[in-house]
C-alpha positions as CSV (number, residue, x, y, z in Angstrom):
1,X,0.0,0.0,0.0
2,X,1.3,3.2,-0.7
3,X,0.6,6.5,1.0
4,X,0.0,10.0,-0.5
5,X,3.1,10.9,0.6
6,X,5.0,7.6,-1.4
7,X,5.3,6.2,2.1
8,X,5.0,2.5,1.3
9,X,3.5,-0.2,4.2
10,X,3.7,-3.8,3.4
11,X,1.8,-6.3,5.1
12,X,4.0,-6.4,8.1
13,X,4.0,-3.3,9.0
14,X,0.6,-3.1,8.8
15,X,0.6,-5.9,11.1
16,X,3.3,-4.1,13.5
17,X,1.1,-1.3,13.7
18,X,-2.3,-3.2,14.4
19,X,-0.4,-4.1,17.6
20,X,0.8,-0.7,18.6
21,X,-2.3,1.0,17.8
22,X,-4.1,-0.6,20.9
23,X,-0.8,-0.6,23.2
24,X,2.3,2.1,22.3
25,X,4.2,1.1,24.6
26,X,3.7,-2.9,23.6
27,X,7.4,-4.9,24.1
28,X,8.7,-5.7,20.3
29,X,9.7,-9.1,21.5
30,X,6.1,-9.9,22.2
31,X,5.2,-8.1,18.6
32,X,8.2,-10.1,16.8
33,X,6.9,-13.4,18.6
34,X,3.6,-12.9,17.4
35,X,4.2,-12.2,14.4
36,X,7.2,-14.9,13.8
37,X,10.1,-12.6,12.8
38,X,12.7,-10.9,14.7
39,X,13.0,-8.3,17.8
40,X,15.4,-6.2,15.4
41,X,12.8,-6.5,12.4
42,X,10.1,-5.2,14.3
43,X,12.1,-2.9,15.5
44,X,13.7,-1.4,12.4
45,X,10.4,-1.1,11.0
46,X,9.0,0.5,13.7
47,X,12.2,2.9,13.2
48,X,11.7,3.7,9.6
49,X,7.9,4.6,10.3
50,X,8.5,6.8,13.3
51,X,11.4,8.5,10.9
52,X,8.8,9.2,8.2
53,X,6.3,10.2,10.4
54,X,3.9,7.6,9.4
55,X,3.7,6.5,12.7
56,X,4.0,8.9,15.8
57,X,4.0,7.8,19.6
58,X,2.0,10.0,21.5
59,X,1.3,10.3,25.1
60,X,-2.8,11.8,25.9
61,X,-3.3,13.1,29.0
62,X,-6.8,13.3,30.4
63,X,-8.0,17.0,30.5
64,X,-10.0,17.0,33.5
65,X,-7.6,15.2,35.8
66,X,-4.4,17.3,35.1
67,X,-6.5,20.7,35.5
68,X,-8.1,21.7,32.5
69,X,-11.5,22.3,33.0
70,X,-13.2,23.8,29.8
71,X,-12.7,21.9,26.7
72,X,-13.9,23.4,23.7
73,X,-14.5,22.9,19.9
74,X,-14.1,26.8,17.7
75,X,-14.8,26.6,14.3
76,X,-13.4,30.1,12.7
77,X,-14.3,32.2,10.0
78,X,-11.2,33.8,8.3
79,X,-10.3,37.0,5.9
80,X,-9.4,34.7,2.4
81,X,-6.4,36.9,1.7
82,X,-4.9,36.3,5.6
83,X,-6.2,32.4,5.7
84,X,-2.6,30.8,5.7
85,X,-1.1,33.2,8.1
86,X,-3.9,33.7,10.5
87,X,-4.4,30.0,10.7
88,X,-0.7,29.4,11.1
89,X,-0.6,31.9,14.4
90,X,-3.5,30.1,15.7
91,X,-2.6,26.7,16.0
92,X,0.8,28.1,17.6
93,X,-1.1,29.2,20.7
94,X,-0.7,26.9,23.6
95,X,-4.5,26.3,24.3
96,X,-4.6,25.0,20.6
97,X,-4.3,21.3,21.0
98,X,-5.6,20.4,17.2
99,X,-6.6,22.7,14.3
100,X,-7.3,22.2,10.8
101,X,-8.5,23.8,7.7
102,X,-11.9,23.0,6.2
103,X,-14.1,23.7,3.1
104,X,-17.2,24.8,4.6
105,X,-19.0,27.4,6.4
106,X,-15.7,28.0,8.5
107,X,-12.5,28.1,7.6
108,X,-10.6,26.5,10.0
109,X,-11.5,24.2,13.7
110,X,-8.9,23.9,16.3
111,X,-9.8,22.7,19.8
112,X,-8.9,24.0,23.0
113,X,-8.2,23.3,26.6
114,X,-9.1,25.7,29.2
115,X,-8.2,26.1,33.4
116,X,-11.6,27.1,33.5
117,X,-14.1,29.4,31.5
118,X,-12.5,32.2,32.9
119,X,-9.2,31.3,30.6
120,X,-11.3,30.3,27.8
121,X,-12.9,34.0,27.6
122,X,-9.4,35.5,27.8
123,X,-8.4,33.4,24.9
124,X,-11.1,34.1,22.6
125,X,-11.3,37.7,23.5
126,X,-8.0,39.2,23.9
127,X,-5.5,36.8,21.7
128,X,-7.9,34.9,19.0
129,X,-10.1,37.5,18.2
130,X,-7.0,40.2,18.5
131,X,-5.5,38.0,15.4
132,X,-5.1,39.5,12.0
133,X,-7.5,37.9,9.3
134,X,-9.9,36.4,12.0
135,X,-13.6,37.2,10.9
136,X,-16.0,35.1,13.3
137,X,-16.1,32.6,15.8
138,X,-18.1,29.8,16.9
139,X,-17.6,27.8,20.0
140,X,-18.7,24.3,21.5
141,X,-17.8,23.4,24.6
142,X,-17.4,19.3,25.4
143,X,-19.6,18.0,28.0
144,X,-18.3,14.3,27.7
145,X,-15.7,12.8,25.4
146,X,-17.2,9.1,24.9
147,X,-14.1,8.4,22.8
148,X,-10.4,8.8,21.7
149,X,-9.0,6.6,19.6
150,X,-7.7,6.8,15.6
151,X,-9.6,5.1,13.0
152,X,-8.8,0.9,13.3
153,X,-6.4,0.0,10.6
154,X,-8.9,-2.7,9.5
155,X,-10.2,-0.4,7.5
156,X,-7.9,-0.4,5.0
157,X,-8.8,-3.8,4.4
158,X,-10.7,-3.7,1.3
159,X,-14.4,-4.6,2.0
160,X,-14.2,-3.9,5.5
161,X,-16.8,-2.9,8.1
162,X,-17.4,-1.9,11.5
């Protein structure tokens, strides 16, 4: 299979991710046994995919528990001619823990993590508002998250459903 990017993933690393994507952390002696090749295998694969970025080891945190309160969802309305720089000066603020750009009603969404809602009305008021190009805002704030996790990799199974 090969990636936009002309990243190419065979069937075993496929398979080496499938494991990793329910445990990061997983030992690659327990990967390379299951799988019937070697620790170093495993492990040069998982090399060569974290140096092309294909795969990336994260850590997530749970908001409430570490102290951030107000969670919320912004979609943003910005100037066309300032799009790229505006958006670019967003996601660099610290709140900002994911932002994208989108072709619809709004031009880009980033999500944010607040203290409180104190914090979150200084941020929208006095630094994303304050940014050059920014039009209109729109904010959701989470009540619940039910879920975090990436899309399964059995879905790039051809025919596959869940």
């Amino acid at each position: 299979m090969k990636t936009p990017e002309n990243i190419e993933f065979d069937e075993l690393d496929l398979a080496i991710l499938k494991h990793l994507e329910t445990d990061g952390r997983k030992f690659y002696s327990d990967i390379a046994e299951a799988l019937g090749v070697t620790i170093s295998t495993v492990s040069n694969r998982v090399k060569k995919m974290t140096e092309n970025k294909s795969f990336i080891i994260l850590g997530f945190l749970n908001p409430a528990i570490v102290g951030f309160k107000v969670v919320a969802l912004i979609h943003i309305s910005l100037e066309p001619s300032q799009l790229e720089e505006a958006a670019a000066e967003i996601a660099e603020f610290p709140e900002v823990s994911w932002a994208a750009l989108f072709a619809a009603d709004f031009d880009l969404a980033i999500e944010v993590f607040c203290r409180d809602a104190d914090h979150l009305a200084e941020f929208i008021t006095q630094r994303l508002l304050h940014v050059p190009g920014v039009r209109d805002t729109r904010s959701a704030f989470m009540l619940k998250e039910l879920k975090l996790r990436q899309p399964s990799l059995d879905l790039l199974e051809s025919g596959s459903e869940e």
